[in-house]
VONUTI-653689 format. One record per residue (C-alpha): residue number from 1; x, y, z; residue in three letters. Coordinates in steps of 0.001 Angstrom, whole numbers, plus 500000, padded with zeros to 6 digits. Layout:
% residues N
ATOM:NUM:X:Y:Z:ALA;
...
END
This chain:
% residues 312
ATOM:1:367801:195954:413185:UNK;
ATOM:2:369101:196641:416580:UNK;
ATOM:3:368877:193412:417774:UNK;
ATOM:4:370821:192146:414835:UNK;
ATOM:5:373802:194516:415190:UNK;
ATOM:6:373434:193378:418828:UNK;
ATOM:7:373996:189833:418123:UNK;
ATOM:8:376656:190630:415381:UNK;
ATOM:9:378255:191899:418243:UNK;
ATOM:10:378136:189230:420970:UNK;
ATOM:11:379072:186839:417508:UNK;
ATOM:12:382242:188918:416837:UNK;
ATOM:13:383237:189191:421286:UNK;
ATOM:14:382999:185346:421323:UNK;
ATOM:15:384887:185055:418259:UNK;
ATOM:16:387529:187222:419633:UNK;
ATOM:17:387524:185548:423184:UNK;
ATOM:18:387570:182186:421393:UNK;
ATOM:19:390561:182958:418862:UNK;
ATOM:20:392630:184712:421945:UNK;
ATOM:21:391597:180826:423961:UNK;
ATOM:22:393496:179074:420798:UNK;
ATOM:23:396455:181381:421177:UNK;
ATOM:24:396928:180844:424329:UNK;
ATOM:25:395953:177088:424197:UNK;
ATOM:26:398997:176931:421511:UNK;
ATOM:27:401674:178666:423470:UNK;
ATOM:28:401390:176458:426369:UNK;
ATOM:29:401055:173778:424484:UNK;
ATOM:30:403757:174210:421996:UNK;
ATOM:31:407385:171976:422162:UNK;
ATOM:32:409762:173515:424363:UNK;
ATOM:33:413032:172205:424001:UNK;
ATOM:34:416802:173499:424879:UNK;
ATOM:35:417960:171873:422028:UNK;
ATOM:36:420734:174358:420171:UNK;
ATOM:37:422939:172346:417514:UNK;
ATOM:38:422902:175571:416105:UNK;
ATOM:39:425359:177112:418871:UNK;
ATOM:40:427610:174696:418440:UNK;
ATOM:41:429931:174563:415527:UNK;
ATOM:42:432574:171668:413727:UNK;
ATOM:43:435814:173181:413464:UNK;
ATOM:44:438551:170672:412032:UNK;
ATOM:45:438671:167210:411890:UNK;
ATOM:46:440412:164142:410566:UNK;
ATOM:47:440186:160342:409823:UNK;
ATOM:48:442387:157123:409799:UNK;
ATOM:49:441918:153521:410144:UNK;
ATOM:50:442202:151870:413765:UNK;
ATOM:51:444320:148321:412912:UNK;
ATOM:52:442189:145769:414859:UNK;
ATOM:53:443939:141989:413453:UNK;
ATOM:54:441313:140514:415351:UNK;
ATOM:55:438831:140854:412582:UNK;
ATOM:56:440949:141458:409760:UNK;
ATOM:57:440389:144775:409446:UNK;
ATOM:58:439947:147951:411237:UNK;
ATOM:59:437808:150535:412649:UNK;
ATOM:60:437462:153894:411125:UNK;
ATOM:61:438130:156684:413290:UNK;
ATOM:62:437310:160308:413061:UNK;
ATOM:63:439065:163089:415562:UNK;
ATOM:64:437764:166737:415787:UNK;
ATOM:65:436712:169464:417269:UNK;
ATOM:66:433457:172004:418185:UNK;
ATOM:67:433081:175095:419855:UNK;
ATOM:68:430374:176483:421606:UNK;
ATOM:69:429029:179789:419886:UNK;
ATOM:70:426345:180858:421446:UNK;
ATOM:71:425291:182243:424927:UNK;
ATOM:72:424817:179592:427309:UNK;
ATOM:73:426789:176644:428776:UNK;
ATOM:74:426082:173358:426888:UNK;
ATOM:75:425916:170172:428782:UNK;
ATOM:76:425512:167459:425962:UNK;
ATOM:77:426923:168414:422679:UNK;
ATOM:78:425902:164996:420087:UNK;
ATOM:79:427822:165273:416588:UNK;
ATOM:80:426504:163156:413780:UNK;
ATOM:81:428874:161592:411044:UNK;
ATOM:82:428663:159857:407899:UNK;
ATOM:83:431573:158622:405676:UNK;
ATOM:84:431222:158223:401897:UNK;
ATOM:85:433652:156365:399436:UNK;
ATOM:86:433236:156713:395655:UNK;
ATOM:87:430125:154392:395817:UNK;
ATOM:88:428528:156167:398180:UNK;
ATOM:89:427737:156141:401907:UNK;
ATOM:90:429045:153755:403856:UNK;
ATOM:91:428353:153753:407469:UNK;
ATOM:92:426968:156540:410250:UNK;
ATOM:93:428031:157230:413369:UNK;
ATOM:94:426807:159419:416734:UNK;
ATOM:95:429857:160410:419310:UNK;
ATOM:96:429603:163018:422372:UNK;
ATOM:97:432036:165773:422675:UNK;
ATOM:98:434400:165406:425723:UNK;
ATOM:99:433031:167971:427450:UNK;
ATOM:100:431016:168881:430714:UNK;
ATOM:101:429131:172255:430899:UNK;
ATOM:102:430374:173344:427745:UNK;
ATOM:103:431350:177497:428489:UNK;
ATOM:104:430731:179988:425742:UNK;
ATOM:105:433182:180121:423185:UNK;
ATOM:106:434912:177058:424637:UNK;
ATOM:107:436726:174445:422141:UNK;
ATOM:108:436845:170370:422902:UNK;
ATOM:109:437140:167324:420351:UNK;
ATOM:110:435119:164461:419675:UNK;
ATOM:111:435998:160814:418926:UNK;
ATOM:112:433737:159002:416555:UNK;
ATOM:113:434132:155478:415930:UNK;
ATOM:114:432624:153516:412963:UNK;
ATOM:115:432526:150272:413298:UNK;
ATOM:116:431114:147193:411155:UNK;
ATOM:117:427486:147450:413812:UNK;
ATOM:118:427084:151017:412324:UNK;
ATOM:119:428419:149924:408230:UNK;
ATOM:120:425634:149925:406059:UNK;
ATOM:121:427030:146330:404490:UNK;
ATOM:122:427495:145191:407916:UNK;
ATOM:123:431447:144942:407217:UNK;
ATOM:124:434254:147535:406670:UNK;
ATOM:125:435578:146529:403530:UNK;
ATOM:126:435442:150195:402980:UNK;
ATOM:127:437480:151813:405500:UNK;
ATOM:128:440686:152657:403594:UNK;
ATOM:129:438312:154008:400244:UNK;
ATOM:130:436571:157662:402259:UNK;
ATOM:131:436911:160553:400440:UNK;
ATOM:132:434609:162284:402923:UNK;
ATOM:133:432656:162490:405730:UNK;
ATOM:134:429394:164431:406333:UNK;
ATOM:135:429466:166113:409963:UNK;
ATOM:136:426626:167710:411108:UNK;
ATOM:137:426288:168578:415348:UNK;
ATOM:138:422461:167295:415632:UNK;
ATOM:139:422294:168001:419960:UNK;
ATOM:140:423533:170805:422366:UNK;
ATOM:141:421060:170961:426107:UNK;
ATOM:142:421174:174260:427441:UNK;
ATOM:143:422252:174192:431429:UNK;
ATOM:144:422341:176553:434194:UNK;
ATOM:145:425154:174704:435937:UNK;
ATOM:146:428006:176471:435789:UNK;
ATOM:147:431617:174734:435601:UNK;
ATOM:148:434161:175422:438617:UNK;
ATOM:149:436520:177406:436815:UNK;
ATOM:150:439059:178409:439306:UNK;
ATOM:151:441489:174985:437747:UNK;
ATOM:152:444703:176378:436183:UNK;
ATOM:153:447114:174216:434063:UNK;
ATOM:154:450566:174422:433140:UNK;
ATOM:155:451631:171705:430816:UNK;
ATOM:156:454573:171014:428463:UNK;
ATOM:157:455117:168623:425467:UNK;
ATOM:158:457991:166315:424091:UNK;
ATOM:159:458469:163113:422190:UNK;
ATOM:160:459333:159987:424587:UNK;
ATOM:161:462505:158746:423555:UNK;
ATOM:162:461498:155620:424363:UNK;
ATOM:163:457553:155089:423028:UNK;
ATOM:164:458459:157849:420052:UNK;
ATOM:165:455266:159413:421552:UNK;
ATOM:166:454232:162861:421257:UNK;
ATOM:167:453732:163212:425062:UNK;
ATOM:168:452031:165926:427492:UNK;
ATOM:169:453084:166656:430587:UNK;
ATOM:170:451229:169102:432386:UNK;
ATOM:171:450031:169882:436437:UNK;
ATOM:172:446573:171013:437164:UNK;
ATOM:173:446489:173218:440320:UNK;
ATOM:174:443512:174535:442347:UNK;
ATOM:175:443154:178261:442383:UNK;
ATOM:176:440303:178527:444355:UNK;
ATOM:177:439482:179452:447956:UNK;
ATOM:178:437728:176301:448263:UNK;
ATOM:179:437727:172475:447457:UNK;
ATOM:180:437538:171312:443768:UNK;
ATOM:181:434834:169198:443048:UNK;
ATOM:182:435676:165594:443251:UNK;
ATOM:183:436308:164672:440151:UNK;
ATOM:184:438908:166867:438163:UNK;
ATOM:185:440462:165401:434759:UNK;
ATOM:186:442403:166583:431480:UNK;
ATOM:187:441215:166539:427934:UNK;
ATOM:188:443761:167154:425168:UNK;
ATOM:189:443642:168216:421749:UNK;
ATOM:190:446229:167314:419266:UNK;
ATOM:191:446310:169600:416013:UNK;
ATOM:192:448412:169232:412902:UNK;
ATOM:193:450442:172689:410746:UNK;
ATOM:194:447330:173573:409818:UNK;
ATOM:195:445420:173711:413172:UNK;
ATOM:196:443682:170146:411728:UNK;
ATOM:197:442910:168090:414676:UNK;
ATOM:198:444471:164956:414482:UNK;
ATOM:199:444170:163101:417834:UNK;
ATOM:200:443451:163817:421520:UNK;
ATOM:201:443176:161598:424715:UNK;
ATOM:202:440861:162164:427915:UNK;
ATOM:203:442250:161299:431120:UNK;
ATOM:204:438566:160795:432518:UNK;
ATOM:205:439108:156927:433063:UNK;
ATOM:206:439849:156582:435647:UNK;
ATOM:207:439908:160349:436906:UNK;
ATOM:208:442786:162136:437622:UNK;
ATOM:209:441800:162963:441586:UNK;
ATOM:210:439158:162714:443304:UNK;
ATOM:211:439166:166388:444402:UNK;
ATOM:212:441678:169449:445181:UNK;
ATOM:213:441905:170992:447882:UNK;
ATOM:214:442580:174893:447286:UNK;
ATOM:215:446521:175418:446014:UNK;
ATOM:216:446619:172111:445969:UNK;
ATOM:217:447763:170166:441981:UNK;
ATOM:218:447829:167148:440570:UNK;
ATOM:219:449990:165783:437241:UNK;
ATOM:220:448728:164316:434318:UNK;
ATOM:221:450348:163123:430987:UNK;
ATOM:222:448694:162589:427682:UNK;
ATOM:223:449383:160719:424305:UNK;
ATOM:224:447325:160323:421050:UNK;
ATOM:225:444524:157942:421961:UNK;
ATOM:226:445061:154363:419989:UNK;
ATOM:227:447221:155480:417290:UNK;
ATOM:228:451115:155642:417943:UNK;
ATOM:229:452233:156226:414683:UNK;
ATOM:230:450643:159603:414272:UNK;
ATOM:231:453495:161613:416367:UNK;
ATOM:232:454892:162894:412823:UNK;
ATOM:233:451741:165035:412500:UNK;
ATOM:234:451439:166400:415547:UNK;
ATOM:235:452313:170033:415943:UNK;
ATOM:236:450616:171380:418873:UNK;
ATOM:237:448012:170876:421363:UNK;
ATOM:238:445283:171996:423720:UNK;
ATOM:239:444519:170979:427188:UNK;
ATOM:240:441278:171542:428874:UNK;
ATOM:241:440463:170681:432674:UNK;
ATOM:242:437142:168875:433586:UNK;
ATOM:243:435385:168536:436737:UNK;
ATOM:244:431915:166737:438113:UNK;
ATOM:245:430601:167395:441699:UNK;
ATOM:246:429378:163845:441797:UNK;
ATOM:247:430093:160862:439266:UNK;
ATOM:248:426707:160762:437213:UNK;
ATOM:249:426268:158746:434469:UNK;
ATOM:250:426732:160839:431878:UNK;
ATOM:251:424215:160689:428794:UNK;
ATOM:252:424864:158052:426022:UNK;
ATOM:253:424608:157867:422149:UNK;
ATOM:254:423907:154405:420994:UNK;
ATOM:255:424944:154286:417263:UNK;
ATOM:256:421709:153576:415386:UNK;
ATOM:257:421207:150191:412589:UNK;
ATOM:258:421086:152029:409702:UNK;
ATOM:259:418446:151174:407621:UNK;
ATOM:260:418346:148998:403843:UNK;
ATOM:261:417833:151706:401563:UNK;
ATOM:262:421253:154249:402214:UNK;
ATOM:263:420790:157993:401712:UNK;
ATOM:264:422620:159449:398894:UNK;
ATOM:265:422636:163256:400282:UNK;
ATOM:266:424443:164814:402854:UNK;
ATOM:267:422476:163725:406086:UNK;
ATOM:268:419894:166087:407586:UNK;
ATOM:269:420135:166658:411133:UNK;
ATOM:270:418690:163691:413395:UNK;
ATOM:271:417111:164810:416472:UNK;
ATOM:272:417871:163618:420289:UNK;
ATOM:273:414713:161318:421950:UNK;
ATOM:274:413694:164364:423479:UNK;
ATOM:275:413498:166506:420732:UNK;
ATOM:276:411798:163136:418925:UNK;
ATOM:277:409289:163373:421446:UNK;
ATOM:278:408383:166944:421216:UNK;
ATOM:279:408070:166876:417510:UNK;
ATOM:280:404651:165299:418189:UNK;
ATOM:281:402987:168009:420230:UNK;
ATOM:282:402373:169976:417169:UNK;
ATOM:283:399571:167341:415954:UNK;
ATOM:284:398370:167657:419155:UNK;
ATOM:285:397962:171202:419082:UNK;
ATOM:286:396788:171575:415870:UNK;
ATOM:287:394033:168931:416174:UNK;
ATOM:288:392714:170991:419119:UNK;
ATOM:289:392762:174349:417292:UNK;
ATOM:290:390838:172518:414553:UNK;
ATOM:291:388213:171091:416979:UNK;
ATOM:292:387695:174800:418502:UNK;
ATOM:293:387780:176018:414996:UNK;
ATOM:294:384635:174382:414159:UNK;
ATOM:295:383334:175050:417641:UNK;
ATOM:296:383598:178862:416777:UNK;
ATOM:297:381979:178164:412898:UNK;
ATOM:298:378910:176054:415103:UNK;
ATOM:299:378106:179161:417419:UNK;
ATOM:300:378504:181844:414503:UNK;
ATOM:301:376194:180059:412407:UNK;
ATOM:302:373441:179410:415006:UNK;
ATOM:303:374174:183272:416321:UNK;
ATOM:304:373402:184492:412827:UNK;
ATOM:305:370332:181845:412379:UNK;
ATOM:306:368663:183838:415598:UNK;
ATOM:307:369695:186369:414444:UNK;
ATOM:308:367174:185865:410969:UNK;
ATOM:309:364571:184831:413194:UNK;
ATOM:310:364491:187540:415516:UNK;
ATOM:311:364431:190096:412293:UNK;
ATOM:312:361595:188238:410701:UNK;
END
């Protein structure tokens, strides 16, 4: 009797030294990504039709806007979009928000283009019919670089007498006790009555400088990108300053074919590659818990058959 309480005892230590392996075994094998769409929020946006007489017909264009609302800086903030008419959905689309080491709380607009590559019929018979489109952000990576900051703007608006173009003027100036980095640009945000965003334009290409030195400024002007005739709307604006140390490329969304059969729901978030490759750890990990599983159920069993044999 002894002996068997003895072995019921080295049966349940190995159990316990075998379950705490698994744990363990899980937690450093389990995805780790940065990935926070959640963070990151869609506040206003806006459509219209791009005229483009080359192909008879145009691209549709949606404008708007996201703010960081979490923590941490953001370096890569992907926004999914899909635009339904009556019949349906018609196309999808994946755009990156103009912004670089997105700051808590900050605000920047997005520019999502749907073309006939990304239309479900291959055409876009279908661009003047959207009722709606489905906007979901499906990618935010977590950074610890930290923006230079110490950029100030002053800007000013008006219509150009000549273009009719709602116009920005505006003069970014160095506050800093030391050099910008060397790339410093302006990204503008043009909002309706309602605070709808309606347009914007990025004066990243080409850059506005290649660096400022401190106290030092440098002009810009903006108008709404590839639409003149949408001056009418425009109430206000936004202007945010960018910068970049060095010119990296900067990570790209490549609109995926969409395939035959459409969906008729409102799109479920679509992960980045990385979190795509992440999601398949968890097979991993639980086909090794199942193999130690039965490793554990082999040594119990022949535990408690010596254990019999040594009672008999």
């Amino acid at each position: 009797m002894r002996r068997q309480r003895e072995t019921l005892k080295r049966i349940t230590v190995t159990l316990l030294l075998v379950v705490l392996s698994i744990s363990a075994l899980s937690m450093a094998l389990a995805p780790s990504t940065n990935a926070t769409p959640e963070n990151v929020k869609v506040l206003s946006y806006s459509w219209y039709v791009y005229p483009d007489t080359s192909y008879g017909y145009g691209d549709f264009i949606v404008v708007g806007e996201v703010q960081n609302l979490g923590a941490t800086v953001l370096d890569h903030v992907v926004v999914r979009g899909i635009a339904y008419t009556a019949d349906g959905p018609q196309a999808d689309s994946l755009t990156t928000a103009f912004v670089e080491n997105m700051l808590p709380g900050q605000k920047a607009p997005f520019y999502m283009d749907f073309t006939y590559q990304n239309s479900y019929g291959g055409n876009m018979t279908w661009d003047t019919m959207v009722d709606h489109v489905d906007l979901a952000v499906v990618y935010a990576n977590d950074t610890d670089v930290q923006p230079y900051q110490n950029l100030d703007i002053a800007s000013t608006s008006y219509v150009n007498p000549t273009t009719n173009l709602y116009t920005v003027a505006g003069i970014i100036r160095n506050t800093g006790l030391e050099a910008s980095p060397n790339m410093v640009w302006a990204v503008t945000t043009f909002y309706d009555t309602n605070g709808k965003v309606v347009a914007l334009n990025e004066t990243a290409s080409p850059f506005i400088t290649t660096g400022l030195a401190p106290n030092a400024t440098i002009s810009f002007t903006a108008t709404p990108k590839d639409y003149t005739q949408l001056t009418s709307q425009i109430a206000g604006y936004s202007v945010i300053f960018q910068s970049r140390k060095t010119e990296t490329p900067t990570p790209t969304v490549t609109p995926t074919q969409s395939p035959i059969s459409t969906p008729t729901a409102s799109p479920s978030p679509t992960q980045s590659p990385d979190s795509q490759q992440a999601s398949v750890q968890p097979e991993l990990i639980y086909g090794i818990i199942g193999v130690l599983a039965i490793v554990v159920i082999v040594i119990a069993v022949l535990f408690l058959r010596k254990s019999k044999k040594e009672a008999a």
